[in-house]
N, C-alpha and C positions, 0 to 999 in steps of 0.2 A: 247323824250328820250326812250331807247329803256329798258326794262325789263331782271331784271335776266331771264335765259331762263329757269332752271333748279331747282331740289332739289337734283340733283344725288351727290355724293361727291365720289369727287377725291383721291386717296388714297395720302398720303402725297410723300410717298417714288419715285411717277412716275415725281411729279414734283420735286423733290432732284437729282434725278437721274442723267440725260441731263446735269445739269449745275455742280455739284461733277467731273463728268469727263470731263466733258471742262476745271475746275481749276487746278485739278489735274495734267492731260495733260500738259495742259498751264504753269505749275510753272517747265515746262523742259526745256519751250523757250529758247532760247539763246538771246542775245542783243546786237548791237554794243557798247555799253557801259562797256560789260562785258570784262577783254581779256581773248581769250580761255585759258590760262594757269588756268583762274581763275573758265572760267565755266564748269559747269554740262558737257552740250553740245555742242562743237564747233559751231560757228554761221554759218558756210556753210553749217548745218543740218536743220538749222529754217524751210526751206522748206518740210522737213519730215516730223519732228516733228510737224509743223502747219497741215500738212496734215493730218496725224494719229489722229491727235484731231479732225479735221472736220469730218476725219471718222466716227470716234466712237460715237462723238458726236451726228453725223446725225441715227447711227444705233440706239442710246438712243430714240431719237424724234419719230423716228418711231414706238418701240415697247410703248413708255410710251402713243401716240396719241390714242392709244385703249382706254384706260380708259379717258383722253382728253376730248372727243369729244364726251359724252356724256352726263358731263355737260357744255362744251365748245364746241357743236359742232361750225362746219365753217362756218363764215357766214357773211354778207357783204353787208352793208346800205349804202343810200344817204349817212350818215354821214360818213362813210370809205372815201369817196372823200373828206371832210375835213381831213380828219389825212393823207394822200397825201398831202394835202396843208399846212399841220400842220409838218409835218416831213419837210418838202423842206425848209420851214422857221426855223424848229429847225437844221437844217444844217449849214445854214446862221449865228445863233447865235451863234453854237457850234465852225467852224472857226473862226470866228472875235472875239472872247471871247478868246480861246486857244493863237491868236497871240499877246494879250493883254500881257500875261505873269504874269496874278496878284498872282498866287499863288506864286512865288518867291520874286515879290513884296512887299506880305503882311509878307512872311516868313522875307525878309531883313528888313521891319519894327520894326518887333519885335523882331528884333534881335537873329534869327537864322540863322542856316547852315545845314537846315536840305536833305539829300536828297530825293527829290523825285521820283516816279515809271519812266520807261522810257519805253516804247512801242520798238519792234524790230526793226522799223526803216528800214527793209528789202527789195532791191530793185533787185526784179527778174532781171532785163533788165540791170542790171549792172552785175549783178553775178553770172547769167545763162545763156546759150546757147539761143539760139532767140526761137528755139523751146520749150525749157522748161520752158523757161522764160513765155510764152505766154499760156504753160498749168498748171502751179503755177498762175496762176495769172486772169485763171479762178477758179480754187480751192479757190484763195483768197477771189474772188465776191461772191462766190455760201456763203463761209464762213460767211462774212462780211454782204452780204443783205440777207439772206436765215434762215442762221442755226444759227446765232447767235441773231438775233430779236426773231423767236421762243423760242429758251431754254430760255433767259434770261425773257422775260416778263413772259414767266409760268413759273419760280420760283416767281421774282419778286412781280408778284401783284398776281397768282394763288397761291402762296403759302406763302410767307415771310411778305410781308403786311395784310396778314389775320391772319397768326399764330401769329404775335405780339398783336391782340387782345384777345388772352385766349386759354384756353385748346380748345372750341368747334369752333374752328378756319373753318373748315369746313362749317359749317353753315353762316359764316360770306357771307352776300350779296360780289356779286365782286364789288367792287370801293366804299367800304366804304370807309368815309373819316372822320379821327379822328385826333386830336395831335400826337397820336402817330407813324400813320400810316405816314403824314407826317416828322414828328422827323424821321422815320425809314428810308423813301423814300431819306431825306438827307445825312443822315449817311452813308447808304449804296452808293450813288452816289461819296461821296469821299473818302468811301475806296475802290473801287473798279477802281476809275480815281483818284488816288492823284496828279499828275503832270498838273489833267486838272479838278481839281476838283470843280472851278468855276463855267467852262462851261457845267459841269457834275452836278452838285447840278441845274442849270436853266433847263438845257435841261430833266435831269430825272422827275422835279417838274410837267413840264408841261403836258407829257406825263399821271402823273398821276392824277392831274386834269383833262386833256381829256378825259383818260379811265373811269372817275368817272363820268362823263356827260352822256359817249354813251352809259358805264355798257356793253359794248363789250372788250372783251380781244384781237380779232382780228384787232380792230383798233388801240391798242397800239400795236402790231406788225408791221400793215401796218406803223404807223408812226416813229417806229424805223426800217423798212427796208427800207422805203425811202430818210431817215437821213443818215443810213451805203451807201445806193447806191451812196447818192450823193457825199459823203465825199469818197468811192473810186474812184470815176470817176475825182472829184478833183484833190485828189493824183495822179494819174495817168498824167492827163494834167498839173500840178504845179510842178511835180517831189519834192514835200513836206512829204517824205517818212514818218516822223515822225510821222504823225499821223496816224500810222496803225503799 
C-alpha cells in the first residue's frame, strides 16, 4: 500500500473551486423532460451550455492543479492498473443496476410519486449537423472521461470526505476511513445521482474503498474515468442517451 506522499496542504477554496462552477453551470442545462416554454434554456442550447461548462470547468482544474500537485502530485503504480480494471467493472455494475429501475421501485413501494433527477438525455447525431454532431461529442468525451473524474474526486475525497472529519480537515491522511466519511460518501452519491441512486451509492462506495487501499487520489480518478469512458462509448453504440 502505497503512503501519503505529502504534508503540504491544500488550500480548501482550489478544491471548491472546479466543481462550484461545473454545478452552477450545470443547473442551466436544459432536459428533454423540461418543455422549453417551461425552461431557463431551450434544450437546442444543451450543446453550448455543456460546453461553456467544460470550458470553464477545464480553465478551473488548471489553475487550481498548482496548488494540487504538491500534495497530490501525479503519479501512477502497479495498482493504477487495478483501478482500470476496477472502473471497467464499476461500468458493468453502474449499467445493469440503472436498467434495474429500483429507485422507482422502492419509491412505488413506499408509496410515493416522487420525481426524480433526469440527465439531458441529449443526442448530438439526432439534432445536429453530422459535423457538429461529431465535434460536440468529442467535447462530450473530453468532458465525461477527462474533466469530470478530476474535479469531482478532488473535491470529493480531497476535500469533502476530509472536511467532514473536523476543523483540521487538512491534516486528515487521504482515505481515511471512518462512519462518517462513509455516511458522507452515501449521502453525497444520492444526491448528486437521485434517478440512479442505487447504482451511484455501489459504484461511489467502491471507489472509495479503493482509494483508501492505494491512499493515491489518482487512482480514483483513473477508475472513475474508466467508468465515464466506458459508459460513453456504450451510449454511443446502444443509442441509450439517457444515461448522459
Amino acid at each position: 500500500m502505497d503512503k501519503p506522499v505529502s504534508n503540504v496542504r491544500t488550500p480548501g477554496w482550489t478544491l471548491l473551486l472546479p466543481f462550484l462552477l461545473f454545478m452552477i453551470i450545470g443547473g442551466w442545462e436544459p432536459t428533454s423532460a423540461v418543455h422549453d416554454a417551461e425552461a431557463m434554456v431551450p434544450y437546442r442550447l444543451y450543446p453550448l451550455v455543456y460546453s461553456l461548462k467544460i470550458a470553464v470547468t477545464t480553465l478551473a482544474v488548471l489553475v487550481c492543479f498548482v496548488w494540487w500537485r504538491k500534495e497530490f502530485p501525479l503519479r501512477f503504480t502497479r495498482q493504477t492498473w487495478l483501478a482500470v480494471l476496477a472502473g471497467a467493472v464499476g461500468f458493468m455494475v453502474w449499467v445493469g443496476v440503472c436498467h434495474l429501475n429500483l429507485e422507482k421501485q422502492i419509491l412505488a413501494f413506499a408509496g410515493q410519486n416522487v420525481a426524480l433527477g433526469v440527465r439531458s438525455g441529449y443526442n448530438p447525431f439526432v439534432n445536429l449537423s453530422p459535423d457538429q454532431a461529431n465535434l460536440f461529442w468529442i467535447v462530450r468525451l473530453i468532458g465525461l472521461a477527462l474533466v469530470v473524474p478530476i474535479m469531482e474526486e478532488f473535491f470529493l475525497r480531497g476535500f469533502l470526505l476530509r472536511y467532514v472529519l473536523g476543523d483540521h480537515w487538512q491534516t486528515v491522511p487521504f482515505g481515511t476511513l471512518t462512519p462518517m466519511v462513509w455516511g458522507t460518501t452515501l449521502v453525497y452519491a444520492a444526491a448528486t445521482h437521485p434517478g440512479e441512486a442505487v447504482a451511484a451509492i455501489l459504484w461511489f462506495s467502491a471507489v472509495t474503498w479503493f482509494s483508501a487501499r492505494t491512499r493515491n487520489i489518482w487512482d480514483a480518478v483513473v477508475f472513475h474515468a474508466v467508468t465515464n469512458l466506458l459508459l460513453g462509448l456504450y451510449v454511443f453504440q446502444s443509442g441509450e442517451w439517457m444515461f448522459l
